[in-house]
TIVEX-698361 format. One line per 3 residues: their letters; for each residue y, x, z of N, C-alpha, C. Coordinates in pm, whole numbers, plus 50000, padded with zeros to 5 digits. Each point is the difference from the previous one (the first is absolute). Example, Ala and Ser with C-alpha at 12.3 -4.5 7.8 and 13.67 -1.06 7.14 Angstrom:
REM TIVEX-698361
as> 49431/51319/50780/50119/49911/50000/50120/50090/50000 ~ 50105/49965/49928/50119/50082/50006/50109/49923/50073;
END
This chain:
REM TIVEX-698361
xxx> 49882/50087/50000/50118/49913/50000/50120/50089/50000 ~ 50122/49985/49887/50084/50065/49993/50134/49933/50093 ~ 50082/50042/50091/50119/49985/50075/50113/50047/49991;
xxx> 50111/49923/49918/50128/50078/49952/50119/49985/50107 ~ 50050/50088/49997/50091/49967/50124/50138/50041/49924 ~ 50102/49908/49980/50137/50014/49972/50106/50122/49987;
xxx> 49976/50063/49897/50107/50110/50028/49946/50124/50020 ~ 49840/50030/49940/49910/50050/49989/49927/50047/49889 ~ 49973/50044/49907/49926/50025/49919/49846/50074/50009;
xxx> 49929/49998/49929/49852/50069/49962/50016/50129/49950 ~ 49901/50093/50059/50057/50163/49957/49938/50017/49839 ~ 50070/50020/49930/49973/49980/49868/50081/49890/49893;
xxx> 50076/49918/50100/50045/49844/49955/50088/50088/49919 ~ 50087/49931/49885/50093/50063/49961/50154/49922/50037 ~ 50084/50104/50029/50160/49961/50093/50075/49905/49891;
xxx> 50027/49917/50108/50093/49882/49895/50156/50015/50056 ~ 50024/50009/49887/50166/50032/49966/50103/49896/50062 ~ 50151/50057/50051/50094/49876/50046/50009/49900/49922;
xxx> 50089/49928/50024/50048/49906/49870/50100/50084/49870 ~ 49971/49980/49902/50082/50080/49952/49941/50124/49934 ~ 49868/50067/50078/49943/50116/49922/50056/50058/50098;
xxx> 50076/50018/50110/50036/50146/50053/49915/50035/50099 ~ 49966/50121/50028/49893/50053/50106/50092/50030/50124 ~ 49958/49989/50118/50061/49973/50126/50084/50160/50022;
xxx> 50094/50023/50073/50028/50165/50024/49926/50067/50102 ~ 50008/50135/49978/49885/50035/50070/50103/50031/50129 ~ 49953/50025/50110/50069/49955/50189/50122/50107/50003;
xxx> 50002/50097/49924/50068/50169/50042/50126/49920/49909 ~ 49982/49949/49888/50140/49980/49935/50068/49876/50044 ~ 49949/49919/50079/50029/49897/50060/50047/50032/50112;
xxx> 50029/50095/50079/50034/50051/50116/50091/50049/49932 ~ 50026/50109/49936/50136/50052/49911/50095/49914/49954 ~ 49971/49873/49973/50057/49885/49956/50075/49938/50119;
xxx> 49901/49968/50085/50083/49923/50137/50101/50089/50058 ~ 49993/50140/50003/50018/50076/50077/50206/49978/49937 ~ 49964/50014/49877/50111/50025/49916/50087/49861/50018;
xxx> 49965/49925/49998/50072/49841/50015/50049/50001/50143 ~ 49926/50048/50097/50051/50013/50144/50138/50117/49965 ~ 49992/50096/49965/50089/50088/50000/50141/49967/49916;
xxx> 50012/49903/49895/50062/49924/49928/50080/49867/50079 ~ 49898/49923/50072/50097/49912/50093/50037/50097/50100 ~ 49972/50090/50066/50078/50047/50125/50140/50076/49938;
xxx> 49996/50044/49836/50140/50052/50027/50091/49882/49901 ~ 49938/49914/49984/50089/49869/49941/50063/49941/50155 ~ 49915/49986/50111/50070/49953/50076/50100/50100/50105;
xxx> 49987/50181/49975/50124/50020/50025/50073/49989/49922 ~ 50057/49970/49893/50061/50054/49920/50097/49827/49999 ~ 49934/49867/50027/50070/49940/50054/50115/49926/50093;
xxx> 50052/49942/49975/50141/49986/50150/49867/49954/50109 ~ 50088/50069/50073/49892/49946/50204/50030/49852/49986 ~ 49886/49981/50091/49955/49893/50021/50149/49911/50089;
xxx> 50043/49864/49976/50122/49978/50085/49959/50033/50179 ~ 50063/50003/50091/49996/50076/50138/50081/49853/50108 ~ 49953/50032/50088/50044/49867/50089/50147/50086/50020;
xxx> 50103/49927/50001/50113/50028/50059/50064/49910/50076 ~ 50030/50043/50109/50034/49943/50122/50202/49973/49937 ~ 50072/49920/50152/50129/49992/49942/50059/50060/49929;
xxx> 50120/49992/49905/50073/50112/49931/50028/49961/49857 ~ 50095/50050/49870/50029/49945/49940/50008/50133/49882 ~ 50014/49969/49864/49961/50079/49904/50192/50083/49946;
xxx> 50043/50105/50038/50119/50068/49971/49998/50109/49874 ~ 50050/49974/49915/49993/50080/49841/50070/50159/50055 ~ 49920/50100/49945/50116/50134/50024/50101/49982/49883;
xxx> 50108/50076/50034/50120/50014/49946/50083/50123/50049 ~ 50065/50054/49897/50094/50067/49972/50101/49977/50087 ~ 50069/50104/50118/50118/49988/50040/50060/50086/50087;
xxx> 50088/50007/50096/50039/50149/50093/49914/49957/50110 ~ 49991/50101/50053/49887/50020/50122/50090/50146/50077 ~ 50007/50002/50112/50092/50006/50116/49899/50086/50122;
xxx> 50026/50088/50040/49953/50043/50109/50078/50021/50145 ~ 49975/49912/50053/50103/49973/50104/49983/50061/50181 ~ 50129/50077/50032/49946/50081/50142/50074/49908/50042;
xxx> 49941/49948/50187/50044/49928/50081/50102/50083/50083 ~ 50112/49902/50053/50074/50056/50086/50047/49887/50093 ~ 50092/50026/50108/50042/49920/50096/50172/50042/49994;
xxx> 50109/49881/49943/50123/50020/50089/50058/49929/50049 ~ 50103/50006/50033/50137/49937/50016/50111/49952/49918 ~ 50039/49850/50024/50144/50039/49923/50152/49984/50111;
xxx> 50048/50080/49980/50127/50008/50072/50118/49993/49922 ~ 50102/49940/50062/50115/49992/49948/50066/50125/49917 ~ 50090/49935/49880/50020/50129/49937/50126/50026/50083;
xxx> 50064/49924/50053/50107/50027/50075/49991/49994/50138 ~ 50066/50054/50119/50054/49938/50106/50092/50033/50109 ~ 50110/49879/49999/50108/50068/50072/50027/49924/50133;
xxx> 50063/50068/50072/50059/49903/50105/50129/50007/50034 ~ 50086/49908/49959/50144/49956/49953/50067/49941/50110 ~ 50094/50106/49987/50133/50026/50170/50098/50008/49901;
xxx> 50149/49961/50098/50131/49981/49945/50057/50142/50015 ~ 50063/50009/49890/50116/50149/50041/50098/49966/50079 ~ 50037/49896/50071/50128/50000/50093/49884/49921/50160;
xxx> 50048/50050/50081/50001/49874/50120/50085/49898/50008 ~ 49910/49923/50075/50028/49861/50056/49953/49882/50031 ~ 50018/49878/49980/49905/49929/50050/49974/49895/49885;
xxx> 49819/49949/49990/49964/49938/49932/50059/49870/50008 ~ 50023/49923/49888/50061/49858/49994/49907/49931/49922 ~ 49931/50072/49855/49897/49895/49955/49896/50051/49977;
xxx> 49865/49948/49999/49879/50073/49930/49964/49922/49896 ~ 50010/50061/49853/50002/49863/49888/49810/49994/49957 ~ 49907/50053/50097/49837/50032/49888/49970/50025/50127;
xxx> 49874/49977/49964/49914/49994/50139/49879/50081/49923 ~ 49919/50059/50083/49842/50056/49979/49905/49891/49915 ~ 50010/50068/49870/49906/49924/49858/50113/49969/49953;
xxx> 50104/50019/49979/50099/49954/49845/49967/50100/49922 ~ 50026/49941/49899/50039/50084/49877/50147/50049/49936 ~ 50050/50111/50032/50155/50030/49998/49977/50055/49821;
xxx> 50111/50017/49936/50017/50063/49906/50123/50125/50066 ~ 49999/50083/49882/50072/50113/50005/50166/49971/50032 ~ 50035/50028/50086/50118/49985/50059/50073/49836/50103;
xxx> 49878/49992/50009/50051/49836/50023/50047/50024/50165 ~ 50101/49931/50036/50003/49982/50166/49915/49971/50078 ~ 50001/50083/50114/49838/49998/50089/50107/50011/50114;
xxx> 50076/50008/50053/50071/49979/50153/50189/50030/49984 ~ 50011/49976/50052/50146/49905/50026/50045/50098/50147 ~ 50088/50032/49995/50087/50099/50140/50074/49914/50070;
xxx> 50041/49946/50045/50144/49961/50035/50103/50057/49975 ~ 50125/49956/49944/50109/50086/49901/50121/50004/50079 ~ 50019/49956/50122/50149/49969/50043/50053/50147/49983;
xxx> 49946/50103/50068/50027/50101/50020/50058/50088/49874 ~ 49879/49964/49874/49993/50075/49915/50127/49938/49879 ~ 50046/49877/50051/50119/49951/49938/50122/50069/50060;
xxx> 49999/49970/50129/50149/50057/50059/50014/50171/49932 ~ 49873/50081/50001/50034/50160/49959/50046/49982/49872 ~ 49905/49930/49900/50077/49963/49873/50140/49979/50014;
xxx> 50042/49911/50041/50162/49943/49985/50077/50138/50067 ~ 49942/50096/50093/50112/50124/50031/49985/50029/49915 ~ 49901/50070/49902/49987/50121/49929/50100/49897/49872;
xxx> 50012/49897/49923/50066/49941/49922/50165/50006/50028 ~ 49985/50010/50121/50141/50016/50062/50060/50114/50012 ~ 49915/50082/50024/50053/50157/50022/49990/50066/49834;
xxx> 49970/49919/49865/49997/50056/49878/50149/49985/49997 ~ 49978/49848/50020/50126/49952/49945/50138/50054/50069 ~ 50005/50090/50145/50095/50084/50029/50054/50152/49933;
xxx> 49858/50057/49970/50016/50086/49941/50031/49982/49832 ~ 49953/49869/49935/50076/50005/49923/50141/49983/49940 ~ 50071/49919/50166/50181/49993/49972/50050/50156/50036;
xxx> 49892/50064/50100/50090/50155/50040/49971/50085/49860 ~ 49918/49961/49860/49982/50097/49901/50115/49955/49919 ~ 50039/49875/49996/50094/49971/49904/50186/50031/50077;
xxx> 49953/50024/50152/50132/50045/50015/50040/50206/49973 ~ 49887/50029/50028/50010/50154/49938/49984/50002/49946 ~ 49977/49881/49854/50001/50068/49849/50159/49987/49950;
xxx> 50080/49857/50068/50136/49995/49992/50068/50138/50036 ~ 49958/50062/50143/50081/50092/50041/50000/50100/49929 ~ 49896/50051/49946/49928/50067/49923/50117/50017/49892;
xxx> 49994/49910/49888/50062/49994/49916/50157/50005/50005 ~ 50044/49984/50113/50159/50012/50051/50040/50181/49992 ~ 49869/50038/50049/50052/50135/50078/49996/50081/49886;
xxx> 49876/49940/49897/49987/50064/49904/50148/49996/49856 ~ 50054/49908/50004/50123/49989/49955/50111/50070/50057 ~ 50017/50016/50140/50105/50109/50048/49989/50137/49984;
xxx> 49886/50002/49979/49939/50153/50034/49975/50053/49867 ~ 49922/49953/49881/50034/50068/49883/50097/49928/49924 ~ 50086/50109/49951/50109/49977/49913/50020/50063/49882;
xxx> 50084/49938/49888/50016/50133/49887/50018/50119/50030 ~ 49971/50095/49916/50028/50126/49960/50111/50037/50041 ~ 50051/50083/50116/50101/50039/50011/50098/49930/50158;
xxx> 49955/49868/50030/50000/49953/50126/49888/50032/50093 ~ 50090/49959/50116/49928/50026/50107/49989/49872/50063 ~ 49808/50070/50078/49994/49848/50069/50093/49950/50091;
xxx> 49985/49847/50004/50110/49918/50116/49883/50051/50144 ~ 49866/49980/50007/49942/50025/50117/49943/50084/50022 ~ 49970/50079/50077/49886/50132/50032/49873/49979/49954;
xxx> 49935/50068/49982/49874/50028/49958/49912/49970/50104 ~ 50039/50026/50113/49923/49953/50111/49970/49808/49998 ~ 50117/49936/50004/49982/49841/49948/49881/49967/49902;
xxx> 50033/50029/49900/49918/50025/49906/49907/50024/50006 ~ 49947/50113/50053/49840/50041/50054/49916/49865/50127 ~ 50103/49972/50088/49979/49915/50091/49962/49873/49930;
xxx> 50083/49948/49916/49941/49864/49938/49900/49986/49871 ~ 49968/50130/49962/49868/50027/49936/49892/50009/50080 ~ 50028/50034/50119/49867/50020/50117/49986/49893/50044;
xxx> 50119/49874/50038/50011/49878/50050/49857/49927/49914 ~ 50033/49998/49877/49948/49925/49869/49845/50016/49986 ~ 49957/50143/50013/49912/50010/50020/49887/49979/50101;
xxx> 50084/49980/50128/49918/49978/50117/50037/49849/49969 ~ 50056/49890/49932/49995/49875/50047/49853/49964/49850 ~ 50025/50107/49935/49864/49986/49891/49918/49968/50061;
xxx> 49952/50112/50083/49867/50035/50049/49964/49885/50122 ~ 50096/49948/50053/50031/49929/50118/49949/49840/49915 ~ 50020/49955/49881/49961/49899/49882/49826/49996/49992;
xxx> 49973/50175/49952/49879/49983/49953/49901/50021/50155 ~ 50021/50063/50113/49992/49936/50137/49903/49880/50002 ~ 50103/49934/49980/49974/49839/50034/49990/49968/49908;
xxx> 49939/50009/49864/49930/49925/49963/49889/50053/50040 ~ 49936/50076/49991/49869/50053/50027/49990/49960/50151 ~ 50022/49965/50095/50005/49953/50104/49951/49824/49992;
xxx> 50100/49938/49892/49977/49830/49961/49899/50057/49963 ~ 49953/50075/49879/49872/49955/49959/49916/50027/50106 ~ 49958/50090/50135/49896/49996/50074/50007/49891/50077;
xxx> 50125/49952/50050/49989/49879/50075/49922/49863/49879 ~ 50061/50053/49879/49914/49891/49910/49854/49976/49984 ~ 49988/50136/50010/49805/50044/49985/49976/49951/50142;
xxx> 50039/50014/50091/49962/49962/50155/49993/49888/50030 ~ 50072/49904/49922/50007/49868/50012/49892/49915/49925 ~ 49954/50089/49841/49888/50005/49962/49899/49965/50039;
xxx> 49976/50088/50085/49892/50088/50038/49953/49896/50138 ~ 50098/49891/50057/49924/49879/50075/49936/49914/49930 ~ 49916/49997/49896/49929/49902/49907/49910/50140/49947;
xxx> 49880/49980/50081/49887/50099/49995/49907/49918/49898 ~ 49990/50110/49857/49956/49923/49875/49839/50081/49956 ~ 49947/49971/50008/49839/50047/49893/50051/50070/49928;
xxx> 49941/50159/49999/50001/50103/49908/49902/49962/49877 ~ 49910/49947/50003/49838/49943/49877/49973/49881/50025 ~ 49939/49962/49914/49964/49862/50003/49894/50024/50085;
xxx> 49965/49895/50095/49882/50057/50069/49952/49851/50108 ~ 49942/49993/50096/49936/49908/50114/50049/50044/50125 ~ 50049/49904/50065/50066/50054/50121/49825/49989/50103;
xxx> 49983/50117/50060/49874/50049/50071/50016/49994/50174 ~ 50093/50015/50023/50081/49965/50175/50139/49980/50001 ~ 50027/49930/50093/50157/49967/50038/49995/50078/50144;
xxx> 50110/50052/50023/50020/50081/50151/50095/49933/50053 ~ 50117/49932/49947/50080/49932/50102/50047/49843/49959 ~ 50043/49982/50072/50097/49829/49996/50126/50014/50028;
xxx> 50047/49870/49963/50183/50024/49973/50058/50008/50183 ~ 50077/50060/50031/50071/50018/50108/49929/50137/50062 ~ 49925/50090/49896/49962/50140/50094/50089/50132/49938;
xxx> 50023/49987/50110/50078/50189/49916/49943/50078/49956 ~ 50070/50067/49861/49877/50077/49955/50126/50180/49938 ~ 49899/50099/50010/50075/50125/50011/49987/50084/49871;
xxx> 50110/50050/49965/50039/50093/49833/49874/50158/50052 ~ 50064/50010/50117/49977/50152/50057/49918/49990/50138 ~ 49846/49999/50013/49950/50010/49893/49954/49848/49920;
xxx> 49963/50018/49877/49986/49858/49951/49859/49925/50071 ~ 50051/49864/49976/49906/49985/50083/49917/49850/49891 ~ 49906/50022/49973/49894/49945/49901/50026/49835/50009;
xxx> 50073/49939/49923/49987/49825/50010/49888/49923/49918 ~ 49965/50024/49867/49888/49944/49973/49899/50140/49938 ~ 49841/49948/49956/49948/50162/49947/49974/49865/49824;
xxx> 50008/50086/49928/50011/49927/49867/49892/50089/49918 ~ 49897/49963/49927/49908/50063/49945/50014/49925/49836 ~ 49985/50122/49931/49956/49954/49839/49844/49974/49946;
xxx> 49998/49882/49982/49834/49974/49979/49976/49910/49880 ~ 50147/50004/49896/49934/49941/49878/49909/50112/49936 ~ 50026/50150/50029/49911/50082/49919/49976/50055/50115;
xxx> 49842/50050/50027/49938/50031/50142/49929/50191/49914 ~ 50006/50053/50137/49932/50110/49984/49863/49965/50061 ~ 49872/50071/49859/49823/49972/50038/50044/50144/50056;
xxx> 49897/50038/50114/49997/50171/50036/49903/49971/50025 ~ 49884/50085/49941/49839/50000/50066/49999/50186/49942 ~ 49857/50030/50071/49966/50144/50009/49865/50008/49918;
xxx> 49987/50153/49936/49892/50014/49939/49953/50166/50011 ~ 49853/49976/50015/49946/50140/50046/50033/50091/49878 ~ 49988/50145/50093/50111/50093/49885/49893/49987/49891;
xxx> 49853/49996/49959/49932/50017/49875/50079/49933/49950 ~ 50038/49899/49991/50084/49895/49891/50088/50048/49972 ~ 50079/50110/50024/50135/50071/49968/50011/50091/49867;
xxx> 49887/49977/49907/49993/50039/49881/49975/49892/49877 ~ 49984/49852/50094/49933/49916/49921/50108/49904/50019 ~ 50163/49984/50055/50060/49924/49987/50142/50054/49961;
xxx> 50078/49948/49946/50126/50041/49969/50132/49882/50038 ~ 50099/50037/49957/50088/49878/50004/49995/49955/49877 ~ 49992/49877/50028/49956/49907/49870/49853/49927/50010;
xxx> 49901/50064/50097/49873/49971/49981/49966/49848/50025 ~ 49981/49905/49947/50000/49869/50029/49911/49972/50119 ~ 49995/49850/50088/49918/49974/50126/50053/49812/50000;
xxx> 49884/49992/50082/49995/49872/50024/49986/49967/50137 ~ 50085/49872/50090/50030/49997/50102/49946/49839/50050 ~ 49953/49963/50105/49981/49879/50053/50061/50009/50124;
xxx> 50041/49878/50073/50030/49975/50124/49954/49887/50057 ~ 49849/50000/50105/50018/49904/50080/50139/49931/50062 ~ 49940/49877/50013/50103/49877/50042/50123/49979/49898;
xxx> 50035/50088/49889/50053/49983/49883/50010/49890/49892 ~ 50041/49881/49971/49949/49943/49829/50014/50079/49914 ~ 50063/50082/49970/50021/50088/49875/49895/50076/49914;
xxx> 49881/50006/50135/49864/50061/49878/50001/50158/49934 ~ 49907/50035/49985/50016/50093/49934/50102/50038/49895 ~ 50076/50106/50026/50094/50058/49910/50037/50127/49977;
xxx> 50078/50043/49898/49974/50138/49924/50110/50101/50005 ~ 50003/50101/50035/50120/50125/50010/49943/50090/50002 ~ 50127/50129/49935/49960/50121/50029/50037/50111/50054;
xxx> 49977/50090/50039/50031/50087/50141/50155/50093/49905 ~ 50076/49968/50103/50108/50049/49948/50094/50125/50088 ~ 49902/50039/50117/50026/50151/50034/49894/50012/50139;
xxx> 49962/50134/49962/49898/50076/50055/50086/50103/50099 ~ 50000/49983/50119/50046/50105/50095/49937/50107/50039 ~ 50096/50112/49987/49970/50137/49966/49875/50076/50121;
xxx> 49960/49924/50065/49967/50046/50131/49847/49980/50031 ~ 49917/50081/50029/49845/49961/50070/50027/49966/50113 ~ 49949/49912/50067/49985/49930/50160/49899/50130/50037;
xxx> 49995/50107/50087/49927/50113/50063/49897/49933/50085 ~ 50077/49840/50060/49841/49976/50063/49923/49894/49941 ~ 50029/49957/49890/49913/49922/49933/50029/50038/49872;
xxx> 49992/50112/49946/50020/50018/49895/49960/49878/49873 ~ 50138/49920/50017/50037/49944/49892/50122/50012/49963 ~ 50082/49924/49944/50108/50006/49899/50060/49876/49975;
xxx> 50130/49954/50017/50054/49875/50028/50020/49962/49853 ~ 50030/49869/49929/50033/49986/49866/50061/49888/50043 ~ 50075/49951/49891/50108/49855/50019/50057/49956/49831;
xxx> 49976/49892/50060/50033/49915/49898/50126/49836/50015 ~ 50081/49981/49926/50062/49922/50018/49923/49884/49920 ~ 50049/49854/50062/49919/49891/50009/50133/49922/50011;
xxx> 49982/49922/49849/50075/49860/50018/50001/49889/50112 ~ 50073/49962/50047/49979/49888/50095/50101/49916/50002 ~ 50037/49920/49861/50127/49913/50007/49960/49853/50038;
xxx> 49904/49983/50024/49952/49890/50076/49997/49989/50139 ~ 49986/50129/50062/49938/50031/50122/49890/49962/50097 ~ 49895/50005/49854/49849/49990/50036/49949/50073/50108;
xxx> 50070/50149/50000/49944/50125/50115/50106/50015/50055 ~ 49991/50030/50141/50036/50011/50138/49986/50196/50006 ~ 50125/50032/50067/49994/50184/50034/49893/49981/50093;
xxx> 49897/50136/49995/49877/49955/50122/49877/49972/49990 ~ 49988/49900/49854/49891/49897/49973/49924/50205/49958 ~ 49811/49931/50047/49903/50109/49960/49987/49958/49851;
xxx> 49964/50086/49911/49993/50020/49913/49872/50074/49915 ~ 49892/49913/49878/49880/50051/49977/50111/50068/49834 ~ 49944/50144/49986/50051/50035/49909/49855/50046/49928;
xxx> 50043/50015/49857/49856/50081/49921/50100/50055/49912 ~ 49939/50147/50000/50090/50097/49861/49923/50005/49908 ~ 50049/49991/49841/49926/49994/49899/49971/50201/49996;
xxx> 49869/49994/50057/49947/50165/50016/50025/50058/49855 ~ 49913/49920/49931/49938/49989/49816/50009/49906/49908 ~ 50013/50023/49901/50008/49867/49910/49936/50042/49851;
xxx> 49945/49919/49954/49936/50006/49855/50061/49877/49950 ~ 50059/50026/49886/50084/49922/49895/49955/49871/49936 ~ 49816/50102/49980/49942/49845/49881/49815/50058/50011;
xxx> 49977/49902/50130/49831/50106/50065/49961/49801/49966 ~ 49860/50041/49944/49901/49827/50013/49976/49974/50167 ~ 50056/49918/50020/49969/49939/50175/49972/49913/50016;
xxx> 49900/49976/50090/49886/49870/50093/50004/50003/50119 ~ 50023/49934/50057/49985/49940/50141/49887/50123/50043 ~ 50052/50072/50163/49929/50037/50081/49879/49999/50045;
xxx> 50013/49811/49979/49887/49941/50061/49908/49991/49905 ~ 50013/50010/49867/49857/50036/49890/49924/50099/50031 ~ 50037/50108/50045/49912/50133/49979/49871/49997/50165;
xxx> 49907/50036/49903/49910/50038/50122/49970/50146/49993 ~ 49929/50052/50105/49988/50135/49942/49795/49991/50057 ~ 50007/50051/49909/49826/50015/50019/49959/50143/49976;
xxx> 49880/50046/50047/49942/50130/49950/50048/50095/49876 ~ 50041/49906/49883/50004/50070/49910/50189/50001/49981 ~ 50053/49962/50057/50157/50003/50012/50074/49827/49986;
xxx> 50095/50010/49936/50056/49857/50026/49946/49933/49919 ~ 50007/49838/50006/49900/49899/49891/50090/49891/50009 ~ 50026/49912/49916/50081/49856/50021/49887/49902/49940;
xxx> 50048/49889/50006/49877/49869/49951/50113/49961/49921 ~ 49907/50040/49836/50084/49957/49859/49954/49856/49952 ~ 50073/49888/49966/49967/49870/49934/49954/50021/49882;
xxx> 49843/50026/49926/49981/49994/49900/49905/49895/49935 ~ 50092/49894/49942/49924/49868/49935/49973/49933/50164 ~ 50111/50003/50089/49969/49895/50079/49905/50043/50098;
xxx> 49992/50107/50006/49834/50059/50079/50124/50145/50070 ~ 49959/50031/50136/50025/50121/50028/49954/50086/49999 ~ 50012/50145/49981/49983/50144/49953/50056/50082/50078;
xxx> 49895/50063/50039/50066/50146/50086/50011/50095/49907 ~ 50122/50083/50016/49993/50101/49929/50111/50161/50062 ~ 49968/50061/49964/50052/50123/50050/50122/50034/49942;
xxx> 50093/50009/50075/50172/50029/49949/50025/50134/50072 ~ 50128/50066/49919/50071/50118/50095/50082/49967/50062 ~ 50010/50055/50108/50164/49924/50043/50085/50097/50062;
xxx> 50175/49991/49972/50094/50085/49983/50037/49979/50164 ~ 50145/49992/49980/50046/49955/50107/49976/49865/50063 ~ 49978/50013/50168/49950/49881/50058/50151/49992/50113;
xxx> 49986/49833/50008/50103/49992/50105/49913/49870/50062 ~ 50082/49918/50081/49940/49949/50110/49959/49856/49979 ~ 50106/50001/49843/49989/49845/49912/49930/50039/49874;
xxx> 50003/50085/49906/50006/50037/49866/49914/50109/49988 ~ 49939/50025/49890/49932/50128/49977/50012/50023/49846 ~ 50037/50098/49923/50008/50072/49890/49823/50046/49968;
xxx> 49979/49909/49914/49907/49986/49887/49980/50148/49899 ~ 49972/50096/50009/50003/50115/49865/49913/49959/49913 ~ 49858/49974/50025/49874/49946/49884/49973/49956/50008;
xxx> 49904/49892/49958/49890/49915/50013/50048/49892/49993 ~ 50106/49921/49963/50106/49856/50011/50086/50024/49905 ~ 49999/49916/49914/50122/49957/49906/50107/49894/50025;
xxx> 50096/49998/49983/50127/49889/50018/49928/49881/49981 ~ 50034/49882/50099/49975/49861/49956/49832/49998/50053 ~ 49889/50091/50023/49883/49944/50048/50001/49965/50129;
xxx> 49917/49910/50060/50064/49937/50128/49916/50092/50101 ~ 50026/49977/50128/49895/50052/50084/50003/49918/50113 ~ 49909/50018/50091/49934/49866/50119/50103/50073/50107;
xxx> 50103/49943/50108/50036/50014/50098/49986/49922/50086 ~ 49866/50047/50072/49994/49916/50119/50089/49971/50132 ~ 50024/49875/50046/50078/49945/50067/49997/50076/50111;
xx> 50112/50010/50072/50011/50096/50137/49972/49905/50089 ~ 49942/50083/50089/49944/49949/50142/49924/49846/50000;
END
């Protein structure tokens, strides 16, 4: 009894062919085959964009072209560019105080009031004593001219009076001159003195203290301080910087300034003198800058966050800080390609605390993943 079993043949049977006529491959080239198709998808699928990546909060920011800034921190002050404290050139006693602590005075305006009785009555002598010396000049210019008619005569006469007369009412004339110009220069100090009770603002400025009220006496010699008046539409920034920076800033070097408790916000100036001097015990170096303040957003006093532009690049590709990771092999950002993210390896130039300068690996306009802070 013969027993065929499926998938089997008889030794001798003769081999039946695929469909088609083709004979099966023999196992060694069939292994060469698979081997090769494996090696074919593995570099099709690097050679693919990565697979998309879970990304947590954060939003997609294009690099771009623009200045990029390297900025050193500092701490100052702004203080008044001015400040005085304003006393009368005469004594006497206060009668008005026209501004109180927080006005705003302009340049010359009345800020205190003297009482004048005094400074009227000296006026009216010194007006009085011109006006004497000017009837005693016009009576020795009469005499003058008398003596001078007796005394020279034609050619060949002799004077009617001595020479001595003559000399006498030329000396008269002259001392009632001098006795004229006297007193005026006398009116005019009693004039300036009389002035000088209406104590006026040298600058436009903020009255900062008042020292007295009307009915206090107040003294020429020594003077004695009635209000202190500070200029604070334009404020002096003064902050310090360690001496390394003393090759890396100049006058002119631009900076940026904030002030808590301020509205004004960040704003922009540049250092407009560097004092000649190292601090020996903290070796730094004072710098200053003047600062608009015609609003009077800042207060003399207020602390002050300053940043000096250290460095600057003109026209560097820049991305957000917050793109770059740094991994084993150096920095990497997550590139949007077809909607899918991509790690990829960039150079990077200058870094600051917001921005980073792009050298390779990123072209203008491709976006990159910045994940959301905190």
């Amino acid at each position: 009894m013969c027993i065929s079993t499926p998938g089997l043949r008889a030794r001798g049977a003769p081999r039946r062919s695929l469909a088609g006529g083709r004979r099966p491959l023999a196992l060694p080239t069939a292994r060469l085959i698979a081997a090769a198709m494996l090696a074919l998808g593995l570099l099709a699928g690097w050679g693919a964009p990565a697979r998309a990546q879970a990304l947590g909060p954060g939003e997609w920011v294009a690099a771009a072209q623009g200045k990029l800034e390297q900025l050193f921190p500092a701490v100052g002050t702004f203080l008044a560019r001015q400040t005085v404290r304003v006393g009368a050139q005469v004594s006497g006693r206060v009668g008005r105080v026209l501004v109180d602590v927080g006005d705003r005075v302009k340049a010359h305006q009345e800020l205190v009031r003297l009482e004048p009785e005094f400074f009227e009555i000296e006026l009216a002598q010194r007006k009085a004593g011109l006006q004497q010396a000017q009837v005693a000049l016009r009576e020795a210019e009469r005499n003058l001219e008398r003596m001078r008619g007796l005394y020279e005569k034609p050619a060949g006469e002799a004077p009617s009076v001595p020479r001595k007369l003559f000399d006498d009412a030329q000396a008269a004339h002259d001392l009632a001159l001098a006795r004229v110009a006297e007193a005026s220069f006398a009116l005019k100090y009693s004039e300036q003195r009389f002035a000088e009770t209406r104590v006026r603002a040298p600058f436009a400025a903020v009255v900062t203290r008042r020292m007295v009220d009307p009915g206090e006496a107040v003294t020429a010699a020594p003077i004695m301080p009635l209000l202190e008046l500070q200029e604070v539409q334009t404020l002096r920034l003064e902050f310090a910087l360690p001496q390394e920076m003393l090759a890396r800033v100049r006058v002119g070097t631009p900076l940026y300034f904030d002030v808590a408790g301020a509205s004004a916000g960040r704003a922009a100036a540049r250092i407009g003198l560097i004092f000649p001097v190292i601090d020996p015990a903290t070796r730094t170096f004072r710098c200053q800058a003047l600062i608009d303040n015609g609003r009077l957003a800042y207060k003399p006093g207020m602390l002050v966050r300053v940043q000096v532009v250290e460095r600057e690049i003109g026209d560097a590709l820049v991305v957000p800080r917050g793109a770059l990771a740094e991994g084993e092999q150096g920095w990497q950002v997550q590139v949007n390609q077809g909607g899918k993210a991509a790690s990829r390896r960039v150079q990077v130039g200058l870094l600051t605390e917001q921005s980073a300068e792009i050298k390779s690996g990123l072209r203008p306009g491709e976006r990159v993943w910045v994940p959301a802070q905190g």
